[in-house]
C-alpha positions in Angstrom: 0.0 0.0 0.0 2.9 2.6 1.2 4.6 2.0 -2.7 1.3 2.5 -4.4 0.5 5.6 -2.4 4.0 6.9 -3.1 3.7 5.9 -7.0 0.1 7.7 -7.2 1.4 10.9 -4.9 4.4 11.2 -7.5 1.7 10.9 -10.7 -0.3 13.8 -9.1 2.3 16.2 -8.3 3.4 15.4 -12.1 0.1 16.1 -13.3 -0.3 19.3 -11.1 3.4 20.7 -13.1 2.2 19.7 -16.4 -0.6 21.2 -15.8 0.2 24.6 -14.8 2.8 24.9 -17.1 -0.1 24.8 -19.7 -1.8 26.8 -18.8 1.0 29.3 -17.8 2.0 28.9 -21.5 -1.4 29.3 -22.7 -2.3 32.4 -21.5 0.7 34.1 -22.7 -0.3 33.1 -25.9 -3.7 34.3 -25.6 -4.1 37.9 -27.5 -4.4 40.6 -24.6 -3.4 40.5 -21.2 -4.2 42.5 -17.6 -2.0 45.7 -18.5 -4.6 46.1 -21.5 -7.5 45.6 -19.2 -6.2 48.1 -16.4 -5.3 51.4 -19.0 -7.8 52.4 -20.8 -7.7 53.5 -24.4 -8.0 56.7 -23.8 -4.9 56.7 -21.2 -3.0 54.5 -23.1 0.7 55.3 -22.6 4.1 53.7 -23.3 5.7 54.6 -20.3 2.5 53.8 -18.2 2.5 50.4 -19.9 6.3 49.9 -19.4 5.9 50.8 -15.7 2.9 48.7 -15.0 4.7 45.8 -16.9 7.7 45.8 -14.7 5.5 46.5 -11.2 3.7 43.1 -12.2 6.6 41.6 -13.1 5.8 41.0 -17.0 8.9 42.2 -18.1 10.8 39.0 -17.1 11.1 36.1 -19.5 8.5 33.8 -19.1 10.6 31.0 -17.7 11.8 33.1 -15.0 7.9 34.3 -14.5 7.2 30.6 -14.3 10.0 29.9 -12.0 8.4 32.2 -9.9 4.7 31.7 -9.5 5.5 28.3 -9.2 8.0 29.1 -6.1 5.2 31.2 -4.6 2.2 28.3 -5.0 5.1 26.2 -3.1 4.8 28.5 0.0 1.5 28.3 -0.1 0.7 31.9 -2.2 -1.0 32.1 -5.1 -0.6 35.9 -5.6 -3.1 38.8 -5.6 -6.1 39.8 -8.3 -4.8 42.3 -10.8 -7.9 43.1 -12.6 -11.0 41.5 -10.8 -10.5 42.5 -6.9 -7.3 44.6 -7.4 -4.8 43.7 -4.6 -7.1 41.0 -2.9 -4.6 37.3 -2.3 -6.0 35.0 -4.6 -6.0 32.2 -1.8 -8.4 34.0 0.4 -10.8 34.9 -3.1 -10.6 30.9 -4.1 -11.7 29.8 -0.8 -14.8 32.1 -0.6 -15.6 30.7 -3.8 -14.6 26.9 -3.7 -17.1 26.8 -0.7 -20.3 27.9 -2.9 -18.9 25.4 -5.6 -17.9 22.8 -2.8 -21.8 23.2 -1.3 -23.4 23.1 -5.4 -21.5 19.8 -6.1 -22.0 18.2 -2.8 -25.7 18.2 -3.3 -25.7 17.7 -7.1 -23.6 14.5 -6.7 -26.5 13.4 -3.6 -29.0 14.1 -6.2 -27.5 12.1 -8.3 -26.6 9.2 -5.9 -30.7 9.3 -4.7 -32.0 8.9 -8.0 -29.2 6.7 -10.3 -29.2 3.8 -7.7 -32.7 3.2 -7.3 -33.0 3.3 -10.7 -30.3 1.2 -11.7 -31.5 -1.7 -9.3 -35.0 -1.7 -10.7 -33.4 -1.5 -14.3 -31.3 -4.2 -13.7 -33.8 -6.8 -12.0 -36.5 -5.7 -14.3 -34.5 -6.9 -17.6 -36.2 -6.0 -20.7 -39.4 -5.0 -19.0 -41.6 -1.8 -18.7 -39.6 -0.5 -16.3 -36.3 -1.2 -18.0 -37.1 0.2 -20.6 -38.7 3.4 -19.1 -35.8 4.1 -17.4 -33.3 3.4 -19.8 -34.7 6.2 -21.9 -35.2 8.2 -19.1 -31.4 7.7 -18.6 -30.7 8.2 -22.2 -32.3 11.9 -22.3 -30.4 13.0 -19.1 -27.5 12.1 -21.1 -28.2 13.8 -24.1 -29.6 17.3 -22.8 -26.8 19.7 -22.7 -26.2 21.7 -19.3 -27.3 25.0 -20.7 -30.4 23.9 -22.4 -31.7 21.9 -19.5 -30.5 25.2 -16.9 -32.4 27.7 -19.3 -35.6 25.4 -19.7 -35.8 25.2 -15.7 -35.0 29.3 -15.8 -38.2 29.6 -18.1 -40.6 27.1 -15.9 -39.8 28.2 -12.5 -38.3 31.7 -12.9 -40.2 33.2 -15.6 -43.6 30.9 -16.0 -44.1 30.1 -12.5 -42.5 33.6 -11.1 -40.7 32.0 -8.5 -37.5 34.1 -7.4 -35.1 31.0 -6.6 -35.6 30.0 -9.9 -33.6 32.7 -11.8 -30.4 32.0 -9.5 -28.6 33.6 -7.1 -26.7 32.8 -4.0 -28.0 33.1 -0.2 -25.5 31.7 2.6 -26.7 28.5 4.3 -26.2 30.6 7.9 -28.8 33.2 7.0 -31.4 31.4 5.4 -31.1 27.5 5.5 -34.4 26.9 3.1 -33.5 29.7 0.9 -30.6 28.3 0.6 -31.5 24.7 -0.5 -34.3 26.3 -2.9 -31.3 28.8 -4.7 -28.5 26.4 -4.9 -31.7 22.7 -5.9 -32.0 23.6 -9.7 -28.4 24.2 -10.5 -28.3 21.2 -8.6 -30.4 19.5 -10.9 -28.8 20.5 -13.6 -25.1 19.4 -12.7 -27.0 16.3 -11.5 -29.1 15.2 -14.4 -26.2 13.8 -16.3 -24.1 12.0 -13.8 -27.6 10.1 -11.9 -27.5 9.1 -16.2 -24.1 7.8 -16.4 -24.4 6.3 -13.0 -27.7 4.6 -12.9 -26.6 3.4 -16.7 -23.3 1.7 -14.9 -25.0 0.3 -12.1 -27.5 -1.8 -14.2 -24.5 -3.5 -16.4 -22.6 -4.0 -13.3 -25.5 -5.7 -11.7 -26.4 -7.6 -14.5 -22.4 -9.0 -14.9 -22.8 -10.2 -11.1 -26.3 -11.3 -11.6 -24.8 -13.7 -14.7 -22.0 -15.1 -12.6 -21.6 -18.6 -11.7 -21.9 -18.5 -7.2 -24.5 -16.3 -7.5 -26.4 -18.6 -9.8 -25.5 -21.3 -6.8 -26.9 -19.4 -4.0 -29.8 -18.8 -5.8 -30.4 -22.2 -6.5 -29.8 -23.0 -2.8 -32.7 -20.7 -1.6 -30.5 -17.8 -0.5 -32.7 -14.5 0.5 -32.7 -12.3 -2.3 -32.1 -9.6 -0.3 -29.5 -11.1 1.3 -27.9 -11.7 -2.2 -28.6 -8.6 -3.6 -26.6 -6.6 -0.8 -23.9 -9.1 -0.1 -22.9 -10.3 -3.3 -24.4 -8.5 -6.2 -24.2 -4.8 -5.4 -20.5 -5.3 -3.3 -19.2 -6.7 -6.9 -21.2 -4.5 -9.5 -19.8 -1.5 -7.4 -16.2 -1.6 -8.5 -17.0 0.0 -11.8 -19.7 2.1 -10.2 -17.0 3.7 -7.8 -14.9 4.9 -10.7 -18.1 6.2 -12.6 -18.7 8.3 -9.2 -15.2 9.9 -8.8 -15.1 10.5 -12.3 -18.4 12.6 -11.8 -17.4 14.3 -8.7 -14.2 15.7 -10.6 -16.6 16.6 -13.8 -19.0 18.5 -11.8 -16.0 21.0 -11.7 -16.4 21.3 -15.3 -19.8 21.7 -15.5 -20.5 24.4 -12.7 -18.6 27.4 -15.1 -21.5 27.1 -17.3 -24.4 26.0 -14.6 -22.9 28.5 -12.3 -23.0 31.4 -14.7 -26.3 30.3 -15.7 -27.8 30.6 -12.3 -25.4 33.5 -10.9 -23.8 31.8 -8.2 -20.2 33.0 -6.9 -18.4 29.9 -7.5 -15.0 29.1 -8.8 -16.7 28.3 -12.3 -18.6 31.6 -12.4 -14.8 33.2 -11.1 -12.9 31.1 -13.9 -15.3 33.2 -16.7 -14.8 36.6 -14.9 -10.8 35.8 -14.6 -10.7 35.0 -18.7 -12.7 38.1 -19.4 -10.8 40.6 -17.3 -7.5 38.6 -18.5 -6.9 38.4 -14.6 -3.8 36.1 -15.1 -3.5 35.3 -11.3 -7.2 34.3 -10.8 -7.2 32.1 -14.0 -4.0 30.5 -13.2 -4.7 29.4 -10.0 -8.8 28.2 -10.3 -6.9 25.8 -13.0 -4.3 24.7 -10.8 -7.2 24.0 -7.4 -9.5 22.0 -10.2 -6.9 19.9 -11.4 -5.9 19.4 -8.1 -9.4 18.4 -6.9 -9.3 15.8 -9.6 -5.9 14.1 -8.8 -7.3 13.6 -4.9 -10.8 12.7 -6.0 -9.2 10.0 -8.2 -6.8 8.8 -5.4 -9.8 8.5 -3.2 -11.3 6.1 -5.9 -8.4 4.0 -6.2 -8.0 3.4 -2.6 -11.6 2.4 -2.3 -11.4 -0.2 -5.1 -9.8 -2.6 -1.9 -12.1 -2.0 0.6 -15.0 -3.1 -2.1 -13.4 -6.3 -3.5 -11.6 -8.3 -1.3 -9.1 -9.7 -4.5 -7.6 -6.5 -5.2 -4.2 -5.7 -3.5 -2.0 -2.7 -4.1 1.7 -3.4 -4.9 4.8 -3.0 -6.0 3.2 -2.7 -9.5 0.1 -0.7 -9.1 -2.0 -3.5 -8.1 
């Protein structure tokens, strides 16, 4: 176990350099950067530019600003807002924001969780039936609708149609307003949800199936076993190996998707901060949300693999991975 936490730990910090030095490098690239978006046309000046240039340290070469930023993230600094919140640390602008986005994906993922498993189960021991098939087209259409179609539809019906003022977004703090705050942050939830209760409840029912097939649980059917007692001990333990990965895989995606649900529903998340960094070419801010998301993903992903054991008895971690 010690060598395969040590193997994985040196993957992630791999994955974490790759990944800022990409997007370090793209952003320089991009057309544009926060010296444009802090002088305005009309006070456009060379020496202004220069001087602003060399304050925020643009003058260097970009290895030595890489060198740099990456030496700060090390001590545990991520810099300050340039453009956005002029001055403010980054660090103490990403944690105000990770926690709406931490709070949005909890529940979306419980949504999903509540609704996939049930209806994976039912799909799986109603093969071929009404329900099967119900569901699996259910399951097909959360797939297919796009984020931003199924966010706007839900905008129209309860904001606009039904005139109800949760349903055009915003943000209210659990501590001031507890049911306000479930009904603000529920249809972004459902939204970030809809998908991944898809995927998962889609997984589930071809995991189950695979176990329901195999040749002891065929035995112990034949023997009289409880089917409960089947279901829970043999059948779901087995079918949920695959499942787990499906899950971790969804909580790192619901990253992704909150820049456009959160936008959609104006909450102050990290994905709503991600679009306001790119538009104000806030290098700082855009640089670091990257580098927190990508780190959210390496952990969620360790978390996965370290369940894998506890699950199914037969796996072991070694020398070689597993």
């Amino acid at each position: 176990m010690r060598a395969y936490l040590v193997k994985r730990a040196t993957f992630g910090v791999l994955t974490l350099f790759i990944a800022s030095l990409l997007i370090f490098s793209l952003l320089r690239v991009v057309p544009g950067g926060p010296v444009d978006a802090l002088i305005e046309e009309e006070w456009d000046d060379p020496v202004l530019r220069a001087q602003l240039r060399h304050e925020l340290g643009l003058d260097l070469p970009l290895h030595l600003q890489y060198a740099r930023w990456l030496g700060n993230i090390l001590h545990g600094d991520l810099g300050v807002s340039i453009v956005l919140y002029q001055g403010e640390p980054v660090g103490k602008i990403l944690l105000a924001r990770l926690a709406v986005t931490a709070q949005l994906a909890l529940l979306s993922l419980s949504i999903a969780l509540l609704v996939s498993f049930p209806a994976g189960i039912v799909s799986a021991l109603w093969r071929d039936r009404l329900p099967d098939h119900l569901l699996r087209l259910l399951a097909l259409g959360g797939v297919s609708t796009p984020n931003f179609f199924l966010g706007i539809a839900l905008i129209v019906v309860f904001g606009v149609g039904l005139r109800r003022g949760w349903g055009v977004g915003g943000y209210i703090p659990f501590g001031e307003d507890p049911w306000g705050w479930l009904l603000h942050l529920l249809l972004p939830a459902v939204v970030l949800g809809t998908d991944h209760a898809a995927t998962i409840s889609r997984m589930l029912r071809a995991s189950m199936l695979e176990a329901l097939g195999r040749g002891h649980v065929l035995t112990a059917k034949a023997m009289g076993l409880p089917r409960g007692d089947l279901l829970i001990r043999d059948v779901l333990r087995t079918a949920m190996v695959p499942v787990v990965t499906v899950i971790g895989n969804s909580a790192g995606a619901l990253l992704d998707g909150a820049v456009i649900t959160e936008v959609l529903f104006r909450l102050p998340g990290l994905g709503s901060l991600l679009v306001q960094g790119v538009y104000a070419r806030d290098l700082p801010v855009v640089q670091a949300v990257v580098v927190v998301a990508v780190g959210i993903r390496v952990a969620v992903n360790l978390v996965v693999d370290l369940t894998y054991g506890f699950l199914d008895p037969r796996i072991r971690y070694g020398g070689n991975g597993r």
